[in-house]
DOVEX-849650 format. One record per residue (C-alpha): residue in three letters; x, y, z. Coordinates in steps of 0.25 Angstrom, whole numbers, plus 2048, in hexadecimal, padded with zeros to 3 digits. Layout:
DOVEX-849650
ALAXYZ/...
end
This chain:
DOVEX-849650
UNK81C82E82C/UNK812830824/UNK80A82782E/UNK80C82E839/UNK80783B834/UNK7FA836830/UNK7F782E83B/UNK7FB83B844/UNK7F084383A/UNK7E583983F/UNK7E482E834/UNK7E4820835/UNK7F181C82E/UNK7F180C829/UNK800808825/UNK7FF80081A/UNK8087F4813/UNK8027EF806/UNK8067E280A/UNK7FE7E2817/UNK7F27E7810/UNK7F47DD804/UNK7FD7D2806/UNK80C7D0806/UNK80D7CA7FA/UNK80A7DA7F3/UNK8157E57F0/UNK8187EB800/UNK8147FB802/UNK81180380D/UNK80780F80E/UNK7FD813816/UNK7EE816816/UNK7E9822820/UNK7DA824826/UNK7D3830828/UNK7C383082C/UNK7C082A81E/UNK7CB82D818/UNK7D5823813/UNK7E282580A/UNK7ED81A808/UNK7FB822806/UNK80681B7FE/UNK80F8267FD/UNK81B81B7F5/UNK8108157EC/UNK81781B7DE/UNK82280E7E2/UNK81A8037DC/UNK81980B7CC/UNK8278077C9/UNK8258067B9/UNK82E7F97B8/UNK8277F47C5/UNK8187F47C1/UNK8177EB7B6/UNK8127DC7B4/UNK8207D97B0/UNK8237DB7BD/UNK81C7CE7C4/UNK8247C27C6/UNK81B7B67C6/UNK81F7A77CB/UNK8137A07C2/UNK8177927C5/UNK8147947D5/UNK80A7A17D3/UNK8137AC7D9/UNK8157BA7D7/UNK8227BF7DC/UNK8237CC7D5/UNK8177D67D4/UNK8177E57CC/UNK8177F07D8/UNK8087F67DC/UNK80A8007D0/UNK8057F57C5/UNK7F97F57C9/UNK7F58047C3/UNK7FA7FD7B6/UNK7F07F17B7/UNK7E47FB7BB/UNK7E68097B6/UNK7DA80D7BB/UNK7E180E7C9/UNK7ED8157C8/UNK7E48227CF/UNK7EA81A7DC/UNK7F781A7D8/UNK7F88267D4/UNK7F382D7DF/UNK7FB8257E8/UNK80882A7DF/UNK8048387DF/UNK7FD83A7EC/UNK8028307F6/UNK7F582C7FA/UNK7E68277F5/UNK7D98267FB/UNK7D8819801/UNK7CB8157FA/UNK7C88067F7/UNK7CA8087EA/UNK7D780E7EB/UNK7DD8057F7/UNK7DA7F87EE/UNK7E27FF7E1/UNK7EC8017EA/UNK7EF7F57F1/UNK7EB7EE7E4/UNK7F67F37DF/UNK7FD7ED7E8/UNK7F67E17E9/UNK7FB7DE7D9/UNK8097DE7DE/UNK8067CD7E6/UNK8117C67E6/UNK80E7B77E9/UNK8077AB7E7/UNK7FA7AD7DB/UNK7EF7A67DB/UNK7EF7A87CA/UNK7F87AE7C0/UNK7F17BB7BD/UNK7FA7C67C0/UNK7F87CF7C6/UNK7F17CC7D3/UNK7E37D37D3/UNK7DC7D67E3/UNK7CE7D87E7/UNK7D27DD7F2/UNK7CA7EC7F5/UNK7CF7F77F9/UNK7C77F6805/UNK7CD7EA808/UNK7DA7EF807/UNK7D57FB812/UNK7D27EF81C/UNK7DF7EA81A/UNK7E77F781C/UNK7DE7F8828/UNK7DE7EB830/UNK7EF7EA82E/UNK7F57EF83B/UNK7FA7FD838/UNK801802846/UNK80D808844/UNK80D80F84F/UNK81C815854/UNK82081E85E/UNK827829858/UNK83482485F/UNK832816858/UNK83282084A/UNK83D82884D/UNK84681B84F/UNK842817843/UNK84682483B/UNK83B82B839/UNK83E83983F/UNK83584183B/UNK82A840845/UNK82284B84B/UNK82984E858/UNK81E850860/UNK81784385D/UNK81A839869/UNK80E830865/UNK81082385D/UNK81082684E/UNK80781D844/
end
């Protein structure tokens, strides 16, 4: 519901999958960016999920070196270990639910996931590094058909009951 309320508040909502953005072969997520005038915040309100201690470790890749596959990465959360430096991201995100969608901070975190590429590699240096920038990533999130669009009939039959009870419009 979350959606619906900012979109009725006048933002720009942009319902994102990490896997759209990136590729299907990085950890699957769901979160979403919101517009104002200039203002731009990517929400992850379930991003504290991927800092599983035993889960954001080298240990936990599992590599096919004789046919160059990946077929287990760390969760998103082993990236803070391999740059420090960025852990502001992550924190704010665990604290606050929300960051300044920035450049700088959209590529630290879709790097993050980024890092978790299952697949095919071109070389055996682990673990996967992008060049993508966070601008880039903006594109993405941006040119991805986000209509999710439901009348509020649609969203109660789906269980969500609690909908403004005045609002006969379609919900996004």
């Amino acid at each position: 519901m979350t959606y619906y309320r900012f979109s009725n508040l006048g933002f720009i909502v942009y319902p994102i999958s990490t896997q759209n953005v990136i590729s299907n072969d990085v950890e699957g997520h769901n979160l979403i960016l919101i517009e104002y005038q200039d203002l731009k915040y990517l929400i992850d309100l379930t991003y504290k999920q991927f800092f599983q201690e035993k889960k954001i470790n080298e240990d936990n890749y599992i590599v096919d070196y004789e046919h160059n596959l990946v077929l287990l990465a760390p969760l998103p959360g082993y990236y803070y270990k391999l740059y420090p430096d960025k852990t502001k991201v992550a924190d704010d995100l665990i604290n606050k639910g929300y960051i300044e969608a920035t450049d700088e901070n959209l590529k630290t975190y879709f790097d993050s996931f980024y890092l978790t590429r299952r697949g095919k590699i071109s070389n055996q240096n682990l673990p996967c590094k992008s060049n993508i920038k966070g601008s880039t990533y903006l594109n993405a999130i941006k040119a991805y058909p986000n209509d999710l669009s439901y009348s509020k009939e649609n969203l109660l039959w789906l269980g969500f009951s609690n909908i403004d009870n005045d609002s006969d419009k379609k919900v996004r």
